[in-house]
VOBA-1610 file (N, C-alpha, C; in pm, whole numbers, padded with zeros to 5 digits, always signed):
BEGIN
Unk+05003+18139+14182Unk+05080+18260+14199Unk+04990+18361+14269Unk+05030+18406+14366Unk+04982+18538+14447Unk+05031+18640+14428Unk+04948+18788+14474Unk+05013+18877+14522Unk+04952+18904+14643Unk+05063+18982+14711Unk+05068+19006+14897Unk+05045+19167+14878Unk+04947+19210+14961Unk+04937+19362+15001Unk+05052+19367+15081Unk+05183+19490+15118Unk+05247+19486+15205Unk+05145+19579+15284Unk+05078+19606+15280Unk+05009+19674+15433Unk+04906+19585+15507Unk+04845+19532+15429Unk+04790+19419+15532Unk+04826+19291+15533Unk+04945+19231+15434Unk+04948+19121+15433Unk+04868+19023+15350Unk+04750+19070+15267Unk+04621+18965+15239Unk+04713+18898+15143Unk+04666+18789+15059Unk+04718+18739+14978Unk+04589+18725+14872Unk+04638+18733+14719Unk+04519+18750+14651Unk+04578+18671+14553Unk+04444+18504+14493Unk+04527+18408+14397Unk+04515+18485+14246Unk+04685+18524+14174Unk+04670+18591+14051Unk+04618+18489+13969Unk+04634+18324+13966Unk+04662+18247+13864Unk+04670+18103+13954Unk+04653+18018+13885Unk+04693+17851+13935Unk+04802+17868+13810Unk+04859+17731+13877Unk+04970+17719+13773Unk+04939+17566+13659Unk+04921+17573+13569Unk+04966+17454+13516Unk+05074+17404+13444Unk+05105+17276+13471Unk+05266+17221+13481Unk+05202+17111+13346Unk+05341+17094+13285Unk+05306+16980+13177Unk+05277+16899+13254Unk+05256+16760+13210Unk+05245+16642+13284Unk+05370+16536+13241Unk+05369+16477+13338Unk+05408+16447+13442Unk+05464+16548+13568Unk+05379+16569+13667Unk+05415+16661+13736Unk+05377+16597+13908Unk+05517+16539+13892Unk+05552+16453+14056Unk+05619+16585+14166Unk+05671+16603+14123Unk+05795+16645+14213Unk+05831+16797+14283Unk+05903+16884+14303Unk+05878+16999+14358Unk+05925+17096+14283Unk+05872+17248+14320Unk+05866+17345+14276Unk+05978+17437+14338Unk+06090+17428+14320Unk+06186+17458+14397Unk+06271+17594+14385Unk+06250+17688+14286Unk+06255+17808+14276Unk+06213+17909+14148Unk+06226+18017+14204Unk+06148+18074+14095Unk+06201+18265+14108Unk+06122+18351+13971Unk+06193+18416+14006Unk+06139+18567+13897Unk+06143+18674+13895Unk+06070+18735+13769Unk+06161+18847+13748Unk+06172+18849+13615Unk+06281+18937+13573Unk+06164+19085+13519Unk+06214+19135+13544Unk+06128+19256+13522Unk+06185+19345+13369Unk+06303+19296+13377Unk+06326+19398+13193Unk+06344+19272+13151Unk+06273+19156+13167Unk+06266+19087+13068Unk+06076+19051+13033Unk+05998+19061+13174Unk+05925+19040+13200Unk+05856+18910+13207Unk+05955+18822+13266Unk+05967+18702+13261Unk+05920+18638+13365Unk+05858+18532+13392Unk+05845+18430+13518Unk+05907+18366+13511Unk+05997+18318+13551Unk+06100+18171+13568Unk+06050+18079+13692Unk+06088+17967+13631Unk+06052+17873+13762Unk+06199+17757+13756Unk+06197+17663+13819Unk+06271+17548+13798Unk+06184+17426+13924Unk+06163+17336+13850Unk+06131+17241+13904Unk+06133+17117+13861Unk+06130+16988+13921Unk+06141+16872+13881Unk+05992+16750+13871Unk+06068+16672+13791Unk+05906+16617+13774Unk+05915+16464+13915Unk+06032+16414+13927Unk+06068+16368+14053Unk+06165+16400+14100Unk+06140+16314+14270Unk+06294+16355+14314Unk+06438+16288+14240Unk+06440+16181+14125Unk+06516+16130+14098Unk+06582+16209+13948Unk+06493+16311+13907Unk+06491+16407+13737Unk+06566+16551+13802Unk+06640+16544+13684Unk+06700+16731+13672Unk+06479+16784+13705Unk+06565+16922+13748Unk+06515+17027+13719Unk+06441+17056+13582Unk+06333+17111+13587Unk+06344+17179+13440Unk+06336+17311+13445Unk+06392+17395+13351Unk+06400+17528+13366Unk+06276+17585+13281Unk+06167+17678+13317Unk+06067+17718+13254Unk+05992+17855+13300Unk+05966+17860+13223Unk+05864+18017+13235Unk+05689+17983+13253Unk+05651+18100+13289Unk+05521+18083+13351Unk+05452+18209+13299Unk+05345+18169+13215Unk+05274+18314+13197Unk+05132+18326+13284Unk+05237+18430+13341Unk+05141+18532+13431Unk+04950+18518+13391Unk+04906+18526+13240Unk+04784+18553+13270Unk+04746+18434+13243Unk+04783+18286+13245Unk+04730+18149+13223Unk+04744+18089+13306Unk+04877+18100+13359Unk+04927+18025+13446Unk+05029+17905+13381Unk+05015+17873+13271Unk+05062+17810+13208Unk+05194+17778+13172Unk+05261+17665+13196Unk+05447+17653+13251Unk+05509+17600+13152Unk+05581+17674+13043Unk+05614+17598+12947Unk+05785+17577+12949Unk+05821+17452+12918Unk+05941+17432+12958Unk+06008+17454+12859Unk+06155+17516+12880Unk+06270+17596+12831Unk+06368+17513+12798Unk+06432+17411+12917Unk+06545+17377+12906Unk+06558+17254+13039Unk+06617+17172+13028Unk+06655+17074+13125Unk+06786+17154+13207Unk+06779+17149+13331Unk+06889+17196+13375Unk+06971+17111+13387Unk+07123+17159+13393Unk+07222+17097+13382Unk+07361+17150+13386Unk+07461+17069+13460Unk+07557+17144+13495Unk+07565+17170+13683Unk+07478+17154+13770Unk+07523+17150+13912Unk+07538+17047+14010Unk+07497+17099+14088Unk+07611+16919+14153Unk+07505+16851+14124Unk+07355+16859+14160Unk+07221+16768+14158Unk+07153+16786+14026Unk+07156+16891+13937Unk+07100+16908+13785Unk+07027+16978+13885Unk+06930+17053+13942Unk+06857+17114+13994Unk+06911+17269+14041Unk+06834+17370+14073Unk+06799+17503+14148Unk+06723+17487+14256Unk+06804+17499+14384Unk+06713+17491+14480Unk+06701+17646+14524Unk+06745+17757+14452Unk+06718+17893+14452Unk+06763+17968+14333Unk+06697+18057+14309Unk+06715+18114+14173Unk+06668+18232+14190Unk+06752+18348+14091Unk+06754+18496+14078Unk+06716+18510+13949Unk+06669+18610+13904Unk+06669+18697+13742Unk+06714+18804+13742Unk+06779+18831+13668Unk+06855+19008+13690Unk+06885+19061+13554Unk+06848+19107+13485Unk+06826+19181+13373Unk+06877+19057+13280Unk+06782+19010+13260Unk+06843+18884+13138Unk+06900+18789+13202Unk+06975+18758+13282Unk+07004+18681+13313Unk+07024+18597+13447Unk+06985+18473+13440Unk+06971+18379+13544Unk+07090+18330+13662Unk+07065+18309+13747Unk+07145+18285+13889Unk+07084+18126+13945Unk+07123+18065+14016Unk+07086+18002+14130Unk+07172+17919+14213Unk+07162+17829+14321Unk+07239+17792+14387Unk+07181+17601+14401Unk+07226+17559+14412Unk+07285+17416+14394Unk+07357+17351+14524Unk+07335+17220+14574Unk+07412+17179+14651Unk+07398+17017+14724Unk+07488+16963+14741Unk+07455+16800+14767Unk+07403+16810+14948Unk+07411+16939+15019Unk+07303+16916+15131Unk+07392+16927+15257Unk+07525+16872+15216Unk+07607+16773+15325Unk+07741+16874+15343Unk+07813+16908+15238Unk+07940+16969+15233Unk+07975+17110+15130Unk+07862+17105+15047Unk+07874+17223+14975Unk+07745+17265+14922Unk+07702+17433+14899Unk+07617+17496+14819Unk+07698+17570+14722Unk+07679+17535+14625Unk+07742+17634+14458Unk+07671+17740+14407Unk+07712+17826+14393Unk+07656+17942+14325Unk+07641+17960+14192Unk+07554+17907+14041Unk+07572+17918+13914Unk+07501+18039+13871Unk+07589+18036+13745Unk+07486+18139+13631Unk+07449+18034+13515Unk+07311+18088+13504Unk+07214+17923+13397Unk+07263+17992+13290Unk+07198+17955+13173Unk+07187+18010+13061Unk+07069+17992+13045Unk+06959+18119+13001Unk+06868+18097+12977Unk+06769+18007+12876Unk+06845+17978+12758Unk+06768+17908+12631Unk+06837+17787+12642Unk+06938+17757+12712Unk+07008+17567+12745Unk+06953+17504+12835Unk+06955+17598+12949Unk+06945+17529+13099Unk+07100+17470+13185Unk+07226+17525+13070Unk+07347+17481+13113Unk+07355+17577+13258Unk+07447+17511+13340Unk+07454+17616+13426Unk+07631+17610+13469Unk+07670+17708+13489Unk+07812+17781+13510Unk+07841+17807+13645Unk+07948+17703+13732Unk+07950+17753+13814Unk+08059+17878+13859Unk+08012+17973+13937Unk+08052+18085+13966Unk+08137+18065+14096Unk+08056+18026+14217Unk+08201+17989+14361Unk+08105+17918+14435Unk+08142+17879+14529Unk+08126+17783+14662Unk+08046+17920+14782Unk+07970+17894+14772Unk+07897+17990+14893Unk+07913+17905+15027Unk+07921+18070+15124Unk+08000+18009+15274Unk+07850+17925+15375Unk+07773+17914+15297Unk+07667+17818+15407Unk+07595+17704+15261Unk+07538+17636+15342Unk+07503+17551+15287Unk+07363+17514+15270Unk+07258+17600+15299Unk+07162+17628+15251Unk+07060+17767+15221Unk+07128+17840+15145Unk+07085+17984+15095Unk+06959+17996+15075Unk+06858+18013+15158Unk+06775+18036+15127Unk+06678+18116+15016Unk+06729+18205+14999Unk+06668+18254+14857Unk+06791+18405+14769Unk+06770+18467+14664Unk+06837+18545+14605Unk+06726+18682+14563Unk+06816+18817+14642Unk+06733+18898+14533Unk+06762+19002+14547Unk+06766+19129+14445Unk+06887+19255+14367Unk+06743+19329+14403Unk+06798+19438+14494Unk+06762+19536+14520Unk+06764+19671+14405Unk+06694+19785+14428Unk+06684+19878+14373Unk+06817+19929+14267Unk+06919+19944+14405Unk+07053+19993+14399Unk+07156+19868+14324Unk+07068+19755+14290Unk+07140+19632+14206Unk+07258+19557+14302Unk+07208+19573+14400Unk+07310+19523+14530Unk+07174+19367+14598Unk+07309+19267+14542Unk+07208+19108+14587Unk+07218+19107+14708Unk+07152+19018+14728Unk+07127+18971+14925Unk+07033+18848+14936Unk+07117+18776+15029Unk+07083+18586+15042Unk+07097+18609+15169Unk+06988+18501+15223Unk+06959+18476+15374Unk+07045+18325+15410Unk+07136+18303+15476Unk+07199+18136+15519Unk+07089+18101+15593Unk+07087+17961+15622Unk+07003+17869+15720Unk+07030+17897+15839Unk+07179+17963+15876Unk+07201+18011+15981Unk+07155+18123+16051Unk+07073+18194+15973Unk+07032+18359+15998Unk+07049+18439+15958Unk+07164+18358+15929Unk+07335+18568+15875Unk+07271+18627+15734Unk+07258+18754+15699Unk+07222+18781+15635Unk+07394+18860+15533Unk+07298+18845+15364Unk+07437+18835+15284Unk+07436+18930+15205Unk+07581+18987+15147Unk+07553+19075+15033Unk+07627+19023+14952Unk+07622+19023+14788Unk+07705+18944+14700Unk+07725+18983+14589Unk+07823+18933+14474Unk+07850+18982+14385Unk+07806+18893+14286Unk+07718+18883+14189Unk+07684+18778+14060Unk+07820+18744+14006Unk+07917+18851+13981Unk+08029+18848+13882Unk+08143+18747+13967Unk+08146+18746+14105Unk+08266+18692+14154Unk+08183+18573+14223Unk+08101+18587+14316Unk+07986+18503+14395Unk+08089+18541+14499Unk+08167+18662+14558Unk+08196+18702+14677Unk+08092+18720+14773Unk+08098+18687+14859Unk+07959+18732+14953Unk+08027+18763+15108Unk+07967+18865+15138Unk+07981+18955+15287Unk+07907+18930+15379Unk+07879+18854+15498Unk+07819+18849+15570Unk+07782+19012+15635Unk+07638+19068+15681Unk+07610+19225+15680Unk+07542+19183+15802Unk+07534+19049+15898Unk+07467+19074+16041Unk+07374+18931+16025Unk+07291+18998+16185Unk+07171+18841+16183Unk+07068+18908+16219Unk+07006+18914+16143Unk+06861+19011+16163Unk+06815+18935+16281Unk+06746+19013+16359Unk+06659+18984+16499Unk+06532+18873+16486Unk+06536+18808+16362Unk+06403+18735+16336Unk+06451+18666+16204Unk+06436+18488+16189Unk+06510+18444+16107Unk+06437+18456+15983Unk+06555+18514+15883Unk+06455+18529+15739Unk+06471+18422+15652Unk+06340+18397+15590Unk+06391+18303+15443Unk+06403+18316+15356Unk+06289+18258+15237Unk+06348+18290+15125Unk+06313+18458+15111Unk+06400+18499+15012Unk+06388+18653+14960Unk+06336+18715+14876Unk+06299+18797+14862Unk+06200+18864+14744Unk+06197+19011+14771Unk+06286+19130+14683Unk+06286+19248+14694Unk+06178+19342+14679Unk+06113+19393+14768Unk+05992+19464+14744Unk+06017+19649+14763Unk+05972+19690+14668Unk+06054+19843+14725Unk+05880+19899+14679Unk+05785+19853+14809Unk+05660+19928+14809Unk+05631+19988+15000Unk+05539+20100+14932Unk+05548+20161+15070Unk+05387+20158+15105Unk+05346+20150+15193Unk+05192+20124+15225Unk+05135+20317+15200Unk+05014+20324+15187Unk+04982+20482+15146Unk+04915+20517+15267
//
């Protein structure tokens, strides 16, 4: 785990992570709730295993698992939000659909919410004003609702973005 100066960019290592073992497979989203003060992660131990849903403490690094995910089209999060308590992510077989769920934090069940209009969302994340925003594979940049999973296409930024991460810091 890093943190990024936004004025110069450096990157500084907070932590390594350690994963239980067996630890094959990828690290596929993640996410920190701030009034919960939480690290979330989801990852799998292969490509053939759910997800597991887990937290990460910040001063060890240390990944202790929560919950098997379960409930989306693949058992996996290939993007994930935190928003005051509660969990988000998106799901999808690659080919014909990306799903939008809400997990449950202490199961790992996940709820799906709607069918998002692209098919690979790059990442999720709630601004100041509690207004979400997802980047498509296509460029288009999104605004959305947790409660409905309505989403507004708001343009194509001049430079393709990926995954997301809300930063509301200003350089001094």
């Amino acid at each position: 785990v890093v943190s990024i100066d936004p004025c110069t960019g450096a990157a500084t290592l907070l932590v390594g992570l350690i994963f239980p073992q067996p630890f094959g497979g990828a690290f596929e989203g993640f996410s920190y709730d701030a009034s919960t003060d939480t690290f979330w992660a989801a990852w799998g131990t292969t490509a053939a295993t759910s997800d597991q849903l887990s937290t990460v403490d910040l001063s060890t690094g240390t990944v202790t698992v929560v919950a098997t995910i379960t409930g989306t089209v693949q058992n996996e999060l290939d993007a994930m939000e935190a928003v005051n308590g509660s969990l988000y992510g998106r799901d999808g077989n690659g080919v014909a659909s990306s799903v939008l769920y809400s997990v449950d934090p202490v199961t790992g069940v996940a709820t799906s919410i709607s069918t998002l209009p692209e098919l690979h969302p790059r990442g999720f994340t709630t601004d100041a004003d509690g207004l979400t925003w997802w980047a498509g594979h296509t460029g288009q940049l999104y605004t959305m609702s947790y409660s409905d999973g309505v989403s507004t296409a708001v343009g194509t930024p001049s430079t393709v973005v990926g995954d997301l991460e809300w930063l509301d810091l200003a350089c001094p």
